[in-house]
C-alpha positions in Angstrom: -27.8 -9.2 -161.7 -26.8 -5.5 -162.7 -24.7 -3.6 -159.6 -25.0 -0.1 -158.9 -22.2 2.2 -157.4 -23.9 4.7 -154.8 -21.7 7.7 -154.2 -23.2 10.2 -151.5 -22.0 13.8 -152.3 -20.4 15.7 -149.1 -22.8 19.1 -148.0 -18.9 20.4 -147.0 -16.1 20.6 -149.5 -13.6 19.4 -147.6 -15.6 16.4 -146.6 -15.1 12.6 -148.4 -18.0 11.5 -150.6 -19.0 7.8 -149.2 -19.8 5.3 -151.8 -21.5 1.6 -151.9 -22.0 -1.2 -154.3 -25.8 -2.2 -154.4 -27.9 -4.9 -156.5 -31.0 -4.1 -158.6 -33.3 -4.5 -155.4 -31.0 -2.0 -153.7 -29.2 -4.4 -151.2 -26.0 -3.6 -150.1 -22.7 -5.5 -151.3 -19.9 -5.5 -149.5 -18.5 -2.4 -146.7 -19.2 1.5 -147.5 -15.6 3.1 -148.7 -15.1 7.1 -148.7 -12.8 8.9 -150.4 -12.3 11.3 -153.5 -14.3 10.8 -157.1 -10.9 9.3 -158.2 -11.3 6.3 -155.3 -14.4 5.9 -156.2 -14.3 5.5 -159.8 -11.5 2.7 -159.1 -14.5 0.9 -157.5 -16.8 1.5 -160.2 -15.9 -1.4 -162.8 -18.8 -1.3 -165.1 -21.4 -0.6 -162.7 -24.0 2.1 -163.0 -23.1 4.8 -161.1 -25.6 6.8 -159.1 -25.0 10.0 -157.4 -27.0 11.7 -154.1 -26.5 15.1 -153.9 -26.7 17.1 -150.6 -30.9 17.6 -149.7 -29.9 21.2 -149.3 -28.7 21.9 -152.8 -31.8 20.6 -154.5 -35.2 22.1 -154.4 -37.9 20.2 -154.7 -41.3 21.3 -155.8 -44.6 20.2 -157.8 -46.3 21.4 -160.3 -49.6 20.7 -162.1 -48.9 22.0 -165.3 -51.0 20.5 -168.0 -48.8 19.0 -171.2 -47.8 15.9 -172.0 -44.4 14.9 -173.1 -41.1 15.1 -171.2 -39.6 17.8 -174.0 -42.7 20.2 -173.7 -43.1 20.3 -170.1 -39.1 20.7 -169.8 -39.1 23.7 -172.0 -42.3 25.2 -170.4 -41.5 24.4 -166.6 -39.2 27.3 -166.0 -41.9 29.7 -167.2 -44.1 28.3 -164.5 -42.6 28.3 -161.8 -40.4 31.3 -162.5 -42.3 33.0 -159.8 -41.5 30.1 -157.6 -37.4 30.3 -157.3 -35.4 33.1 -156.4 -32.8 32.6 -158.9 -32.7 33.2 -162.8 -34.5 29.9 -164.1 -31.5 30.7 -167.2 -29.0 29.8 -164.1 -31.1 26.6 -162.8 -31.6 22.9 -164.6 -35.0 21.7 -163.9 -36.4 18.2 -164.0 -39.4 15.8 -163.3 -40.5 12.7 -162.2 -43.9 10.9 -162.6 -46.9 12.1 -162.5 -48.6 11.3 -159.0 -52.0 10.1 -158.3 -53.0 13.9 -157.6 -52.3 14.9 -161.5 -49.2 17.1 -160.1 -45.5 16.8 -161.3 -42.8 16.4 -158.8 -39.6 18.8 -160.1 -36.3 18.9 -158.8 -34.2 22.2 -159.4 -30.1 22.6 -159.0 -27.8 25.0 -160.4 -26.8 24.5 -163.5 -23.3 25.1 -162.4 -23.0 22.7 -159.5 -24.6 20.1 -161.4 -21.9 20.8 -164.3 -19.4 20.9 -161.7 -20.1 17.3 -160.4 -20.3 16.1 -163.9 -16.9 17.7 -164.8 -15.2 16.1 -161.8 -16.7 13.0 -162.3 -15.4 12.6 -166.2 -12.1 13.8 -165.1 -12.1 11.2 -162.5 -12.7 8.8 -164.8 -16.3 7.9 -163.9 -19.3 7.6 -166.3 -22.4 9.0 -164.0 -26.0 7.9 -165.4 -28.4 9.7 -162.9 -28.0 12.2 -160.2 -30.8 12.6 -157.7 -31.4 14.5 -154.1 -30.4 12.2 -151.6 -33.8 13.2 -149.8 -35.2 11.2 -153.0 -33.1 8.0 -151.3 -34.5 8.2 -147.6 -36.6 5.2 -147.2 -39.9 5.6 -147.6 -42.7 3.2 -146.6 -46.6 3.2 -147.5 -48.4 5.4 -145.3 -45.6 6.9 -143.2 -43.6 9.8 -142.5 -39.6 9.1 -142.5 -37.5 12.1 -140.4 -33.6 11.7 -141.4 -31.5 13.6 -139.2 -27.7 14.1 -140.3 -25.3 16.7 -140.3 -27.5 19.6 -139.0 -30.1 18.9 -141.5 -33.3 17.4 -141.2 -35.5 15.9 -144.1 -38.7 14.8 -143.5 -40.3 12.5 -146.9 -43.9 10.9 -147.4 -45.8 10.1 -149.8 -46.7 13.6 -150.6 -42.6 14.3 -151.2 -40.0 15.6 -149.3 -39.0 18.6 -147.3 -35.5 20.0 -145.9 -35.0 22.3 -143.5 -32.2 23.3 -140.4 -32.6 21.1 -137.6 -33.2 23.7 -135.5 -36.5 24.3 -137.3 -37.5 20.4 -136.8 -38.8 20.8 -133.4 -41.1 23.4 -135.0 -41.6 21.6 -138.1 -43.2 18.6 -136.3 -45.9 20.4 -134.3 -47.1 21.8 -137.6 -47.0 18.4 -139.4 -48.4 16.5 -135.9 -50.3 18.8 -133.5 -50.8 17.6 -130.4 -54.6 17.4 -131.1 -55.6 15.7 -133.8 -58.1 17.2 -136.0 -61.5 14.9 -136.4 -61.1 12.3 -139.3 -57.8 12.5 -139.5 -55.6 9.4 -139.7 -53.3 8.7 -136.9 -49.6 9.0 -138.4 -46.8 6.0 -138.1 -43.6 8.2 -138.0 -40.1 6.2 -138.4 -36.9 8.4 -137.6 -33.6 7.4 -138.8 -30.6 9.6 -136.8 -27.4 8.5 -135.1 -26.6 7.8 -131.8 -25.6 11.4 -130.7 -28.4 12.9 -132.4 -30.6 10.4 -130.9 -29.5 11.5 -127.3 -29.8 15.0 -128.3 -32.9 15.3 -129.1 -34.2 12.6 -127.0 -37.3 14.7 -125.5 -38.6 16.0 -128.8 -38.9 12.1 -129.6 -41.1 11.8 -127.0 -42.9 14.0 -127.2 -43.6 13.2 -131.0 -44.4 9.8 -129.5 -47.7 10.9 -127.8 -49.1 12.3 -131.0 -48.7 9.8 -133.3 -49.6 6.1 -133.6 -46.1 4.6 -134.0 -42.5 6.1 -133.8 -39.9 3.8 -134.8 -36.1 5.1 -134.5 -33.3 3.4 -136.4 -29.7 4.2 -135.7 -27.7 5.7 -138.6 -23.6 4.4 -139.3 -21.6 5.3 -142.4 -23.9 8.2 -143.0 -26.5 6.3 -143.5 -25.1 4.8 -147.1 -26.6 1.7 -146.6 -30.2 3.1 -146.0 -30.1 5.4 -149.1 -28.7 2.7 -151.5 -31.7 0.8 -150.5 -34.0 3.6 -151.3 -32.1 4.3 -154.7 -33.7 1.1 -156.2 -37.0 3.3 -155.8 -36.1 6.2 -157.3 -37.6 5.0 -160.9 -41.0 5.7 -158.8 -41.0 8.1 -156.8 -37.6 10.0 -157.7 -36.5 13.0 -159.7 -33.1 12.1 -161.9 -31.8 15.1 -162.2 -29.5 14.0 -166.0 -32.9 15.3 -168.4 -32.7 18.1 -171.4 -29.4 18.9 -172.1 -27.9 16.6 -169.5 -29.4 13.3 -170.6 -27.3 10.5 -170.8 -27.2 9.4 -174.8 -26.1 5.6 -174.3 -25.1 3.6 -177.7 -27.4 1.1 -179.1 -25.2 -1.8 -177.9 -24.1 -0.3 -174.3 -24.9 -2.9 -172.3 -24.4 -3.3 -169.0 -22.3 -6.1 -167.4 -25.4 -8.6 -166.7 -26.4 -8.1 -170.3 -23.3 -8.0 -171.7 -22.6 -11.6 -170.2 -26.1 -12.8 -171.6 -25.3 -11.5 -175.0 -21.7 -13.1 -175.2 -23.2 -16.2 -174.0 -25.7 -16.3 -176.0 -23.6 -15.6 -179.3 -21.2 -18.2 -177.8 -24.3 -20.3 -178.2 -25.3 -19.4 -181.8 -22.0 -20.6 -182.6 -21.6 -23.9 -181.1 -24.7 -24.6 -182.6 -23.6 -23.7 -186.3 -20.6 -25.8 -185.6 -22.6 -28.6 -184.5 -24.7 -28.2 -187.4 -22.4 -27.9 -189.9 -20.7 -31.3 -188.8 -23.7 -32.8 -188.8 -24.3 -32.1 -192.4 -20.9 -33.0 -193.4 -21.8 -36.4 -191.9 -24.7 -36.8 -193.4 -23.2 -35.5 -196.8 -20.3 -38.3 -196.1 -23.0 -41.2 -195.8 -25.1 -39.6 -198.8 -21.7 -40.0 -200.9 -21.2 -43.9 -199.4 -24.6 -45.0 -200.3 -24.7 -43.0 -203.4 -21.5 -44.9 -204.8 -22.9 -48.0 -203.6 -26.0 -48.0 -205.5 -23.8 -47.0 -208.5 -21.9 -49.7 -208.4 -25.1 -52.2 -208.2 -26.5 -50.0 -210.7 -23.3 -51.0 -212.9 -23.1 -54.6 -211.8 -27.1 -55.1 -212.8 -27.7 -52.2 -215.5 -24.5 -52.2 -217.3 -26.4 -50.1 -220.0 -27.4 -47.2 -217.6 -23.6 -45.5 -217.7 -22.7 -42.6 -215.8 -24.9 -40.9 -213.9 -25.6 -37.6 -211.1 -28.2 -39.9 -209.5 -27.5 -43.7 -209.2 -29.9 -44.2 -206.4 -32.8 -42.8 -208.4 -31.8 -44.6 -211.6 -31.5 -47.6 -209.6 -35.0 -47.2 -208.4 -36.3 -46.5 -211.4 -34.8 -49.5 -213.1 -35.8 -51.9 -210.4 -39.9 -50.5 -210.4 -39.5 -50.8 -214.1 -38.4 -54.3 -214.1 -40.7 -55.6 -210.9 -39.3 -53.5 -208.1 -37.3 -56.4 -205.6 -34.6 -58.1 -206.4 -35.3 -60.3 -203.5 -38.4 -61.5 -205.1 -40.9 -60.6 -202.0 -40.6 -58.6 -199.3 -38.8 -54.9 -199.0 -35.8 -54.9 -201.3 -32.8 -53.0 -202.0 -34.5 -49.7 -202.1 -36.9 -50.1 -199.3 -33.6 -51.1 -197.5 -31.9 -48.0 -198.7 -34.8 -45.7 -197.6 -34.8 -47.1 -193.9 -31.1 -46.6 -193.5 -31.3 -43.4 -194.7 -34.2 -42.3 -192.1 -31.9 -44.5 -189.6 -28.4 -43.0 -190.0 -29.3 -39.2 -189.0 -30.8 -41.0 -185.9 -28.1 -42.7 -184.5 -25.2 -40.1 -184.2 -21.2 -40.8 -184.7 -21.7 -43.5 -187.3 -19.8 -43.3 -191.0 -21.2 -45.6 -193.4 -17.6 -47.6 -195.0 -19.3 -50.2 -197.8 -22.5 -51.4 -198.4 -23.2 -54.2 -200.5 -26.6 -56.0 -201.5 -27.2 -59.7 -202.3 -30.3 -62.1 -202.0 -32.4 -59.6 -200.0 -29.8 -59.5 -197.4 -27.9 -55.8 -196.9 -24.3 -55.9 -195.5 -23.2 -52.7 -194.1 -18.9 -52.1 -192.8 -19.5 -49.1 -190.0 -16.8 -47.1 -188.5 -18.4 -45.8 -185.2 -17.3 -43.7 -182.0 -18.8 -46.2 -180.0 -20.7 -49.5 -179.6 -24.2 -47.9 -178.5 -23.7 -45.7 -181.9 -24.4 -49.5 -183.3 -27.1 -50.1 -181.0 -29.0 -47.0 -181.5 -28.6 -47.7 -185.8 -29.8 -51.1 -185.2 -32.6 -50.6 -182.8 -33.9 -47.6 -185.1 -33.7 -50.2 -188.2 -35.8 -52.8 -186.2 -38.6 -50.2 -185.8 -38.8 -49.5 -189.3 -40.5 -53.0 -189.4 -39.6 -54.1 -192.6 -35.7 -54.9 -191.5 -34.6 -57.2 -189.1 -30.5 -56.4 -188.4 -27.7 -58.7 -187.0 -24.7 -57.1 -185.4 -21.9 -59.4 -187.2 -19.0 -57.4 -185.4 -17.9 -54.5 -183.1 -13.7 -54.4 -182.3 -11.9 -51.5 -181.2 -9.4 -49.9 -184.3 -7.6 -47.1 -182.4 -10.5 -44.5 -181.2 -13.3 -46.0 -183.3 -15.3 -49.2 -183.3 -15.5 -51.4 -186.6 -18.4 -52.5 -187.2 -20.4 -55.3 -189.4 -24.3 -54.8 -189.5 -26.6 -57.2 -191.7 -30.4 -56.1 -192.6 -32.7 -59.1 -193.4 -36.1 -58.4 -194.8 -39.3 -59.2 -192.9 -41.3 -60.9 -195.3 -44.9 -60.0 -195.1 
């Protein structure tokens, strides 16, 4: 299962970023760490990295412009909402999500320069980042609820809709306009789930309760390691309902064959594999080739012994066939003959593996075979698949040891009809 390294930005310089491994589904591995980029990029080993900006240094807006295609709507988007920002859109890298149910566009906008400044230190660090997003795109976010996250002087405050971030000073105010004490008729009563620490829980202990008598469930979750663990959850999300930040100019260009470490494992096996199965293949048909070359110069030999007019030849076994049809077809009178016996053991050998045909000889009907084997049920198995053929009965004459193989002395009788 691909990993994913987490690293939450500082809001102060002179902070440590915070940083955790997560699986695909967002769940945390292992203990949250903090230190510089370098630190961090020690811990990265392969993994995707993702990085959470500050809330505060991200806008976040939506649009409902009309075009279609990533490339169009980026080039046209700072047009928009040029009205919108306060700074030069040349200054600011904008980017979008998916469409929502409402047709609209959620956009995140950074400075170009910050954002080129965490990618700079990053690389010089030593770490590979593939998406940047707005740590408010991380808070947890449930169907039909409102989360509050309250950290570090700022509060952010996410639903369906999106996400807001404002001075916590302003919450108190935010939450009247969002959940008056009155609730307007048809309105749905609100679930409200409020992730904070311990201090900040204290703190504001009244406002909670007073939230608490307008809505119709408040829910508050106690925040440690800056809440790391939380937004690595929510970062398995962000494919959804997130804004990756890395578009246009700042899109990560992978190679065709930049795999991550899950896939990377699953191709080497799987060419590992390929492999093993050529080789296996390969000494299969070397075998096969090897007992093709034994019968082959046995049915030469019987071809010389009974044709000596026939002389050399590429195919003795066809020749021999031909010769015995042409002068009645059995040289055991009735029954299956020499080359009914010869097509069985040929359909029989591949069958029964580790087996090397030595000598073959043919006399009154009867077939002698002299087997080297790997093992005794190597024997069996060529013996019991004869038997099926139904036109050969066999007799195992012999089966001793010789060093790591078994010799072997197997006679086919004919079944007369």
């Amino acid at each position: 299962m691909a990993e994913t390294l987490v690293i939450r930005m500082p809001a102060k310089a002179d902070d440590e970023a915070i940083w955790i491994h997560s699986d695909m589904t967002g769940a945390c591995i292992g203990e949250a760490a903090s230190g510089d980029l370098k630190s961090a990029a020690q811990q990265a080993g392969g993994r995707r990295v993702t990085v959470l900006l500050p809330a505060t240094d991200v806008l976040r807006l939506a649009s409902n412009i009309p075009l279609k295609g990533q490339a169009k709507i980026l080039q046209a988007l700072p047009f928009a909402l040029e009205e919108t920002v306060a700074q030069d859109v040349d200054l600011l890298q904008f980017a979008i999500g998916e469409r929502r149910s409402d047709n609209k566009l959620p956009v995140a906008v950074v400075e170009r320069q910050a954002l080129e400044t965490l990618l700079d230190d990053a690389r010089a660090a030593g770490l590979d980042v593939d998406q940047v997003y707005s740590e408010a795109d991380a808070v947890p976010l449930a169907p039909n609820t409102t989360t509050v996250w309250v950290e570090d002087g700022i509060a952010i405050i996410r639903d369906d809709s999106g996400s807001i971030s404002v001075d916590v000073d302003e919450l108190d105010t935010l939450l009247d306009l969002r959940f008056p004490l009155e609730i307007e008729e048809g309105a749905t009563a609100a679930h409200v789930l409020v992730y904070c620490d311990q201090e900040l829980h204290e703190r504001y202990d009244e406002l909670w309760e007073q939230l608490r008598l307008r809505v119709e469930s408040l829910d508050i979750k106690l925040l440690s390691d800056h809440g790391i663990a939380q937004l690595s959850n929510g970062v398995a999300d962000h494919a959804r309902s997130g804004v990756n930040l890395l578009q246009g100019r700042y899109a990560v260009k992978r190679q065709a064959f930049d795999f991550s470490p899950a896939w990377r494992l699953s191709a080497s096996l799987f060419v590992t594999l390929c492999l093993l199965t050529l080789v296996y293949d390969g000494l299969a048909l070397l075998q096969l080739n090897s007992q093709e070359a034994a019968i082959d110069q046995t049915a030469g030999e019987l071809l010389a012994k009974k044709f000596p007019s026939a002389g050399e030849t590429a195919d003795p076994w066809g020749q021999l066939q031909s010769r015995l049809r042409a002068t009645g077809g059995s040289t055991a009178g009735s029954g299956p003959g020499l080359i009914e016996g010869l097509n069985v053991l040929a359909d029989a050998l591949p069958k029964a593996k580790g087996l090397k045909v030595e000598a073959l000889s043919f006399r009154n009907g009867i077939i002698d075979l002299r087997l080297e084997a790997t093992d005794v049920a190597a024997i069996d198995s060529l013996s019991r698949e004869i038997d099926n053929s139904g036109l050969f009965a066999t007799d195992i004459q012999s089966a001793n040891p010789s060093g790591d193989i078994i010799k072997g002395k197997v006679q086919l009788k004919a079944v007369n009809p």
